[in-house]
N, C-alpha and C positions, 0 to 999 in steps of 0.2 A: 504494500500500500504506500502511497506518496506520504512522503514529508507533509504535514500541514493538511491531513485531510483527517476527517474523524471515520474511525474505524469501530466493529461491533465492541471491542473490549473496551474503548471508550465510551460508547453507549452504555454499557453495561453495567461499568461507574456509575455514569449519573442518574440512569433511570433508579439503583439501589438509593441515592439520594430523594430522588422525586415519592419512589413508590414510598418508601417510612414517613412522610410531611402527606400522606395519602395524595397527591397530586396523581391525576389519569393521566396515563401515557400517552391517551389523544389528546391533551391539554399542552402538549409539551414539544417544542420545535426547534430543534439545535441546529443552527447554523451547520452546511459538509465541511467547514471549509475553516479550522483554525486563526484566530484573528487575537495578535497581543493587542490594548492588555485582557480582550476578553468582556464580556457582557452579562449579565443577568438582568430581567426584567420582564413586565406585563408589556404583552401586546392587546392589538384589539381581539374582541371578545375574550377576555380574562386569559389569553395564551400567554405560559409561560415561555418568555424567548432567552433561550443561552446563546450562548458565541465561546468556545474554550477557547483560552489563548493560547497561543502558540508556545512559547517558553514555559517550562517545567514539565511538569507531567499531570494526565487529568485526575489522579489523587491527590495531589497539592489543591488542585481547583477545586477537587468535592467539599472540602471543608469550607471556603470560600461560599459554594455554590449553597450550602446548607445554611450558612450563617445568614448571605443573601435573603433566600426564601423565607428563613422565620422571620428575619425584619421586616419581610413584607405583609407578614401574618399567619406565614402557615406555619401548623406545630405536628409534632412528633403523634402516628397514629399508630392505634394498638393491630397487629397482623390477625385479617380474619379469620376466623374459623370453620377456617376449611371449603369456603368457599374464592376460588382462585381465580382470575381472569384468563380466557381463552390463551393469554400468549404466556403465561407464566407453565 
C-alpha cells in the first residue's frame, strides 16, 4: 500500500475508537488519503469526519482521536449483549 494512504489496519484502529464512544460506523468518514497535522470533526448531518495525519503512527492519533470525540460529547458505551452488527 502507498505511503500516505489509509489502509484496513488503520481503519481498524479507529473504528475500535468510534465503536467504544458507541459512534455507527455509517456515521463515520475518514479521509483515503493521510493529511498532517490531521482533523477530527462534525460534518453535515452529524458525520463524524477524521483526516489521520501523516507523521506518526495511527495509534499515537487514536488517543488524540478519543480525547477529540469526548470533547465533542460522546462518552464511553457499555458492549452489547450479544447482539453485534452485520460487519462485526
Amino acid at each position: 500500500m502507498a505511503e500516505g494512504v489509509i489502509d484496513m489496519q488503520d481503519m481498524e484502529v479507529i473504528f475500535s475508537v468510534t465503536d467504544s464512544l458507541g459512534i455507527h460506523r455509517e456515521s463515520v468518514r475518514v479521509e483515503l488519503v493521510k493529511e498532517d497535522p490531521g482533523a477530527i470533526g462534525l460534518g453535515a448531518g452529524g458525520l463524524v469526519e477524521i483526516t489521520v495525519p501523516e507523521s506518526g503512527t495511527v495509534e499515537e492519533f487514536a488517543g488524540r482521536l478519543r480525547a477529540e470525540l469526548e470533547g465533542l460529547g460522546y462518552t464511553a458505551q457499555e458492549p452489547s449483549d450479544g447482539e453485534e452488527d452485520d460487519w462485526l
